[in-house]
Structure formats: C-alpha cells, structure tokens
N, C-alpha and C positions, 0 to 999 in steps of 0.2 A: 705399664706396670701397675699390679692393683696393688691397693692395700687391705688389711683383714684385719677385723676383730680377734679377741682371743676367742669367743666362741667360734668365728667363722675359720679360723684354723683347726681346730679341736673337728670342726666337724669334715674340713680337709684332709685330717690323718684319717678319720675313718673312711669316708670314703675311697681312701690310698687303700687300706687296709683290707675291705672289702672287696675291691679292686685286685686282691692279690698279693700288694706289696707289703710282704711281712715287717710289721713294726720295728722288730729290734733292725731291719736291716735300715729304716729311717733313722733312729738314734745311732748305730754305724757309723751313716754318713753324717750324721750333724756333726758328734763330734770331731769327725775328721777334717772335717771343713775346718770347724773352730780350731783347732792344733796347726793344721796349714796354713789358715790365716792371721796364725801369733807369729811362728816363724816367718813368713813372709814380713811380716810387716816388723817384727823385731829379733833378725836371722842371729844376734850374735847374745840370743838372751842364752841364759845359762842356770837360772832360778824360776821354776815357776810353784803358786801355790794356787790349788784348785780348790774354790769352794763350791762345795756340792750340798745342795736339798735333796729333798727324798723323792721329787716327783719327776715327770721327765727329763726335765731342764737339767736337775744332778744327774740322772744317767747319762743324758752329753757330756756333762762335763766327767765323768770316768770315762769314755772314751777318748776325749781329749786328751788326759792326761796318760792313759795308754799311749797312746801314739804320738806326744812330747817325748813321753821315754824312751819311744823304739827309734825315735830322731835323737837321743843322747841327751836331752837335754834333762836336767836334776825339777822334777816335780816331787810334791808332795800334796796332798787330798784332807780336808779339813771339813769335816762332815757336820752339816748341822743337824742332824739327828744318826746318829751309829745303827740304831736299832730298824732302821727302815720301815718302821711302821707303817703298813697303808703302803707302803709302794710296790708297784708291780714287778712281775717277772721278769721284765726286761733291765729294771733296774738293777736288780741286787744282780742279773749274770752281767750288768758292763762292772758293776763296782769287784765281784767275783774275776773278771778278766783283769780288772787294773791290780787287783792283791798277789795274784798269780805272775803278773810281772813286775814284783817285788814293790808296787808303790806303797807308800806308808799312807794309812787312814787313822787319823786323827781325830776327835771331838771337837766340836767347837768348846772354848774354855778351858781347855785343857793345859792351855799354856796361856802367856802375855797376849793380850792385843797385840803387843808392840811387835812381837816374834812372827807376827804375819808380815809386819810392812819390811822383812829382810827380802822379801822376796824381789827380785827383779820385775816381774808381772801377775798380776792377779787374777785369775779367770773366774769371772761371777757367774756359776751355774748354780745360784740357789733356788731361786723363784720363775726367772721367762716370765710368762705372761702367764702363770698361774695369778698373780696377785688378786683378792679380791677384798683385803680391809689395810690400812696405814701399818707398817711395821711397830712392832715394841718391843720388850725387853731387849735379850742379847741381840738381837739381830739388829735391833736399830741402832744400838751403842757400837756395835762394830761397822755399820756404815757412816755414821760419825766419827767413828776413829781412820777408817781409811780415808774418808772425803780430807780432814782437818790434816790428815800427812802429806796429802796429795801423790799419792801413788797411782803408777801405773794400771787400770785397769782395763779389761776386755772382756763384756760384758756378751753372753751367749741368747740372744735372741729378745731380750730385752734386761733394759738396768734392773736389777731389785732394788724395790718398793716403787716403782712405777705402773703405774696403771695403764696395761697395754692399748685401751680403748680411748683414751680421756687425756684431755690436753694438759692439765693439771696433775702434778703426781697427787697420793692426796697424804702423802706426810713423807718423813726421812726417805731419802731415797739414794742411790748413789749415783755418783757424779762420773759416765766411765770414759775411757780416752777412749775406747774406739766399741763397737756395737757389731759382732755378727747376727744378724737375722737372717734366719730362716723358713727356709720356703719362699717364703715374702714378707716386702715392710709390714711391720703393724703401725696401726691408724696412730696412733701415739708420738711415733720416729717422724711422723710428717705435721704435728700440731705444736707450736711453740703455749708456753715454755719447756712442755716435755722434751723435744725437740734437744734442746740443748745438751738433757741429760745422755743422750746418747754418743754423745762424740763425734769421732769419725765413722760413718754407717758402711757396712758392707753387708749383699743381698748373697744367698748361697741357696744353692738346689740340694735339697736333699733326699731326690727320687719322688715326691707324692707330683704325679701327672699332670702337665698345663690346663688338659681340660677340665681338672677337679679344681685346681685355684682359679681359674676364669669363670667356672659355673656360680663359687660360694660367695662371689663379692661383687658388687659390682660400682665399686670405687676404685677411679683409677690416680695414679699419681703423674702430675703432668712431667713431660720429660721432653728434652728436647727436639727428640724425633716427633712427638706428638705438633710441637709446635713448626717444623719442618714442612710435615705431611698436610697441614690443617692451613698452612695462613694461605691466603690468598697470593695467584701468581699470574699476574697478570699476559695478555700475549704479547707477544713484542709489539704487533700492530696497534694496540690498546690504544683509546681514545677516553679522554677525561669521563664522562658518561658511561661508556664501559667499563672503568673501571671500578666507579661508585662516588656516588654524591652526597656528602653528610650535613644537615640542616640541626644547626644547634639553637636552643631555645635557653636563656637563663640570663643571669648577669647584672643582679642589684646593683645601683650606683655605689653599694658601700661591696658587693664583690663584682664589679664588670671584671677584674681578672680572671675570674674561673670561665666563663666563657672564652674566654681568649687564650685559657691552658689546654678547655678542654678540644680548638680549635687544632691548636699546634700537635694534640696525640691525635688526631683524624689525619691533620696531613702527613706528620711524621710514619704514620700506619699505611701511608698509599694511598687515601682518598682521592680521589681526581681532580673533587670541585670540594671546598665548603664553606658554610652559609653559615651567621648568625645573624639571631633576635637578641638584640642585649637592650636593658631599661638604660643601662652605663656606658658611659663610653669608655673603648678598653685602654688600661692606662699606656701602653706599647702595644704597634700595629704588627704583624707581618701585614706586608701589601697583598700577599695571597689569599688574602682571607674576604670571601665577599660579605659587606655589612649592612644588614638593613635596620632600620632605625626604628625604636620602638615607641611609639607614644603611650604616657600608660591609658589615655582614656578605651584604647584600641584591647581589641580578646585576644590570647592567645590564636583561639582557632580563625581567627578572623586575619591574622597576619600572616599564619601558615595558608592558608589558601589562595591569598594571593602570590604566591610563588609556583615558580614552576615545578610539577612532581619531577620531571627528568634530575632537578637542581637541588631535589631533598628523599633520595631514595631511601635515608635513614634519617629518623630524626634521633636528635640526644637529646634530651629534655630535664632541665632542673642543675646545672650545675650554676649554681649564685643565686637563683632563682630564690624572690623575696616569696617569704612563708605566704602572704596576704595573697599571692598570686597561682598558690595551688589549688584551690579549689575549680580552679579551670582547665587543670589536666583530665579530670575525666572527659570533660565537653572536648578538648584536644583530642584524647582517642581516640572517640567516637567518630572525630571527622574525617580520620584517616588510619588507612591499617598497612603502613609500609614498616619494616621492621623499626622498634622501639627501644631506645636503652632511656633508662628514668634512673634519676641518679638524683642525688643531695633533698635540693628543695623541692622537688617532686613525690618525695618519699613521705607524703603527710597520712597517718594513717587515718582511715575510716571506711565504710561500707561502700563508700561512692568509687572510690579509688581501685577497691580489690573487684567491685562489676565489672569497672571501666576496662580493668586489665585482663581480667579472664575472659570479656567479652571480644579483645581487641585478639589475643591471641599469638602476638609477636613481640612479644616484649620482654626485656634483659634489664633487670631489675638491679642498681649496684649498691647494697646497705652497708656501711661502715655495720659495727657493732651495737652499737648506740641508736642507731638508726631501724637496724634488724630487732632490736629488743622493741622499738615503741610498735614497731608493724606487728609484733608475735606477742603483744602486751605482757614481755616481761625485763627482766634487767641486760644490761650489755655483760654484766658479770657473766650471768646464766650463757648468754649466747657465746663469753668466749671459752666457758667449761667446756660445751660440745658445738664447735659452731657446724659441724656436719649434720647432725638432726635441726638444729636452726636454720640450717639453710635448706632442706629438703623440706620442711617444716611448711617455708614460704615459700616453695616450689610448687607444693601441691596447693595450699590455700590460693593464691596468686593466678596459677598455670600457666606461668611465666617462668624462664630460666633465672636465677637468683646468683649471684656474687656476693658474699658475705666476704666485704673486704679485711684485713689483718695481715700481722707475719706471716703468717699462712690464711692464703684464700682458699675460701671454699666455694666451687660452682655445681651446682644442682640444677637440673630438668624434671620437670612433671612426670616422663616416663623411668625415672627412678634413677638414672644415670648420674654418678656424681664422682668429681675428680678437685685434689685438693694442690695448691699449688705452694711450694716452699723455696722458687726463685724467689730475692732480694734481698733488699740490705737495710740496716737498722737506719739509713741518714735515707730514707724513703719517709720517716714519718714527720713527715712535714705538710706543711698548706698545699692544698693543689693538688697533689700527686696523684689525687682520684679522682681528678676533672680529667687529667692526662690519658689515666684508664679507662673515663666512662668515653671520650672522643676517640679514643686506638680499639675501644670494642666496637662501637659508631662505626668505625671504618671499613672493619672487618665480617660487619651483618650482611652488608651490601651483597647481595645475591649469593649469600652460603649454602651450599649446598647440604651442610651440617651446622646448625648455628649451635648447639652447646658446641661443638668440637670447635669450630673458629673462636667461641667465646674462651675456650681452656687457655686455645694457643695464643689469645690476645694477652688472658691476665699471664701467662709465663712469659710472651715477648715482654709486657712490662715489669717484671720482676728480671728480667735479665737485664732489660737496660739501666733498669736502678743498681743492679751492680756494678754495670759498665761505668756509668758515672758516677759511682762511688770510689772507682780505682784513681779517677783525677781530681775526685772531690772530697770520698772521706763524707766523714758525717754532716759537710754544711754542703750538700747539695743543696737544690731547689728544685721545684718542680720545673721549670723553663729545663734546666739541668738535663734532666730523665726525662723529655721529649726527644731534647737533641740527641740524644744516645740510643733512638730506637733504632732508625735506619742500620747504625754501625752493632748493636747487638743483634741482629735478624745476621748480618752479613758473615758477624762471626759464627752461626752454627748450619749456614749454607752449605 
C-alpha cells in the first residue's frame, strides 16, 4: 500500500481523467463510499449533518449526503461558502443532485454552533487535503466547538485543518472518530501526531487505476503482508551458518546492556549464531550469546578480524558504543564490506564517517531523531516535522539505507524507495528498544535478497511485537520485554 502527497494525488485524478475516467464519476464514487461507510460503521444513526466546502472534498460530501438520504436516513448540508465561488462543475451538479432530493443547504453561521452538535454524526467535507495555511476565523471557532463537545465525527479523506503532507497539523484542526480516505492513505494518516487526528482510518477505491497510484508515489506503507513475504524463512534442513551469523560491536561499561538487547533482537529474529565485542560485561547472560572480550588498548578493526567471517556475516555496530570509540568506525568499514547496520554510538557525524559509508556500500544506518538531525546538521524538531525527506535526505548523502526511528519509522534507500512504518505502541519508548531493532535488522540483512524490503519487514515485525508486549505489559514494558515477544508476533501473522 502506498501513500501520497496531496499534490501526488491531484496529479492521480488527472491522470484518471485523462485516462478516460470522467471526474464527476470519481466524486460519485467517493461520496458513496463515504455514506456506506457511515452506515456501516453507525447502521442505527438517524441524524446526520454534512459539512461541505466549495472544492472537491464538498462535492463528496453532497454526494454522501445524497445517498444517506436515499438510505432514509434525516441529513442536513451546512455549507461553508453557498455561493460556490471558484468551484467547479462537478461540484455545484453533486450539490444540484442533493437539493433536488430535497436536502436542506444551509450557511455556515446561520444558526447556533450549538445546533450542529444535535446531529448524531458529522461528516467533515470541507477541506481533504486541499489545506495549504492554519484555519481562522469561523472555520476554526467551529472545529473548536465540535472538538470541546466531543462529537461524532467522519472525516472524508482527511481531517480539516490538517496538513495532508506533514506530521504536524500546523494549527486548529479536528479531532475525527473515524477517517475515509480515498484512493489511498495520505502521508499525514501514517506520521504521528497527525496520525492521531484521524481516528479510525479506512482506505476506499474510488475508480482512479492501480497503475496511476503505483506510478505517482513511491512510498509505501508497511503492512503485514509486506512483513510475511519479506522476512526470512529458513529451510527446514537449515544449519546455524545458513541461516546467518550476527557480529555485534558496542557496549560501554556504563551501557554493556545494549549490547546484550541488541543480542537478544538478532536471536529473537532467527540469527543462527551471534557474537559480541562489548568494553562491559553484560549485566544478565543469555548463554546463547558468544562473547568475546574487549581490551580497550585493542581497535575495533583489529578484533573484528580476528574472528571468523562464516561467525560475523553481519555486523551491528554502535549500540552502547563509548562516543571516544567512534572514530574507528570508518577504519572498521574499510576492513570489511559484509552487510552493516550502525546504529547509536556509531552515528558521530563528520566527513570521515559519510566516505566510510558510501564507500562500504551495505550499510543500514538506524538514527533516532536526534541523532538524524546532528548527521543532516539540523534540529530533531525539523526531522520529526517531515522525517520522510530527513530520512531520504540521509539516504542519498550516506548511500546507505536509513531508519529514522519514532512512532512512525521511516525507512529510505538511495534508489528513492521509501516506506513508513506505524506498527507499535506508546510503552516502546523506553531505553533499549533500538538496540533490540538495530540486532532484529542485523539478523534479517544476512543474505537478503532485498535488503530495504527485509529491513521494512524487520522495523514492522518490531513494532508488532512491541504491541504484543504491550497487551501483557501496558506501558512499563522494557526492552528485554519486546524481544521476547518477536518470535510470538512473526507467528501471529503466519
């Protein structure tokens, strides 16, 4: 499933349109989705009120309310502009077909705030993803008076005052209980906190051609088929080395635990064999774990070599990893080019680092926000406004695949591929949780035949099993927690 921009759908109708598929017959079918998916999901409503804008988004929403009323059910249309100014042809014959089946068109202001919130459900077709400045006057006072009632709302392709593009709304916006979109997600419904503003999401076809929404986007949302088709599956005969060997590098005496988290997501992921270099010893063993001991007068690359390559097919490098100790990640890449995930204290930024990486050529880069802002020299704020340009950002600078970790992760490849993940749960933001990620990516590089695609389906198997373990844990998981819950979230979507 991809997601779009508001321009990249804009330029989806047209293409439909061009294509043949007359427009009004796509605003047809939107609204009629949206009217079947009210009654669906609230069969015994009996009030509905439709607010309609003047640009496409309100002519859904007159179709909608057409076909609420030929289902019986009492609408009413509450028009933010009467006079339709500027709106097309298509518009004024759906709001022409709703007057003609006696709906009542209203102004907005023409009555009480109050007199909207009688309605049983509210269908918001003012804006979609026309938005392009913060809401003001009446329109923003009236999505403050529905938000503070807490009313029903069902929101036609995106909430109004939300910015279909952009993680951030950028002012008043509504708050709606469930979201039809159309055609497909916009990139907004998948980036928290806008995210939230959408409610319950449901995706609807509304005629414009597979091949024209696969062509305009090429952002996909990860889903559990992706993660099905993508992870690694080993043969029944499989032998530990066949199946892949993970070599982890990191682990300050003040954090030898993230070594030891990022241990247990390599083997929880199916690793065969794995290895750590830790400065610390880890505070709790698994005995599966082989350890080698790190002296620090010893290199980096100087300890990796003395192991066997069969025993370090992947390395993971930088989880606890003391800052003083990065400047030997470059000389590390150099010494070897078996695939690479660099993660925490690996991520120091400077000239030497981005050579090192774009000359090594396999490497899965995992930046928190904060981490991603000092590589792209600027704030984690900036990065988590649009962390889809931040992470394609350091995709191409790097030429490296990139994980801009958050509520929603975003993963980016050098050839422009980019897919955002919105499996997990709020009791994930804890210590660790992205040692756990960068070892279950670790696990999954081991001979991919698609490494962005294994790395999509790693970051959503870990976001599913920090669900899993938040069903028995609730917000005080830990990261130990969302290891142990890989195996049983992979089994649950087998």
């Amino acid at each position: 499933m991809r997601l779009y921009t508001a321009a990249q759908m804009r330029a989806a109708d047209a293409a439909a349109i061009e294509a043949g598929v007359p427009s009004l017959v796509l605003m047809e079918n939107a609204g009629r989705e949206i009217a079947a998916d009210l009654y669906r999901r609230w069969p015994g409503v009996r009030n509905v009120i439709v607010l309609c804008g003047r640009g496409n988004n309100g002519g859904d929403g007159y179709v909608a309310a057409r076909h609420l009323r030929e289902a019986g059910v009492g609408v009413r249309i509450i028009e933010l502009d009467p006079s339709l100014e500027g709106a097309g042809t298509d518009v004024r014959a759906a709001r022409a077909s709703a007057q003609a089946h006696g709906i009542e068109c209203v102004p907005l202001g023409s009555d009480s705030p109050e007199s909207i919130l009688t309605a049983n459900v509210l269908v918001d077709a003012l804006l979609g993803s026309g938005l392009s400045r913060p809401l003001g006057g009446r329109l923003a006072e009236l999505v403050d008076i529905i938000n503070a009632a807490g009313r029903t709302v069902l929101s036609a392709d995106v909430p109004t005052g939300v910015d279909a593009d952009r993680a951030h709304p950028p002012g008043p916006h509504l708050r709606a209980t469930r979201t039809v979109q159309l055609a497909g997600p916009k990139v907004a419904s998948a980036l928290f906190p806008a995210r939230e503003s959408f409610g319950e999401i449901t995706v609807v076809r509304i005629g414009i051609p597979s091949e024209i929404l696969d062509y305009v986007s090429e952002t996909d949302l990860v889903t559990c088929e992706d993660i099905r088709v993508h992870a690694p599956n080993p043969a029944r005969d499989a032998h530990k080395y066949a199946v892949g060997t993970v070599l982890i590098v990191g682990g300050s005496r003040r954090y030898a635990g993230a070594v030891e988290l990022a241990a247990r997501g390599a083997l929880r992921g199916g690793a065969g064999l794995v290895s750590t270099i830790s400065e610390g010893k880890s505070p709790s063993g698994f005995p599966d774990i082989v350890r080698y001991p790190w002296n620090c007068a010893q290199t980096l690359a100087s300890l990796t070599s003395a192991i066997e390559p069969v025993k370090a097919q992947v390395w993971v490098i930088g989880p606890g990893l003391d800052p003083d100790r990065a400047e030997e990640v470059p000389e590390l890449l150099a010494s070897g080019h078996v695939p690479t995930v660099l993660d925490a204290g690996s991520l120091v930024p400077g000239p030497a680092l981005q050579d090192a990486v774009r000359r090594h050529g396999r490497c899965v880069m995992t930046p928190h926000a904060g981490e991603a802002g000092r590589l792209l020299g600027m704030s984690a704020a900036d990065v988590t406004a649009d962390p889809i340009s931040a992470a394609e950002e350091l995709a191409n600078a790097y030429q490296a695949l990139v994980v801009v970790k958050g509520a929603s992760s975003v993963i980016a490849a050098p050839d422009g591929r980019r897919a955002v993940n919105t499996f997990g749960h709020p009791g994930m933001a804890t210590g660790g949780t992205g040692d756990v990620l960068a070892g279950l990516i670790g696990a999954w590089q081991a001979s991919a035949p698609d490494p962005f695609a294994r790395c999509c389906a790693a970051v959503g198997l870990h976001g599913l099993a920090g669900e899993a373990a938040a069903r028995s844990f609730g917000l005080g998981l830990s990261a130990s927690d969302l290891a142990a819950f890989i195996p049983a979230a992979r089994a649950d979507i087998a």
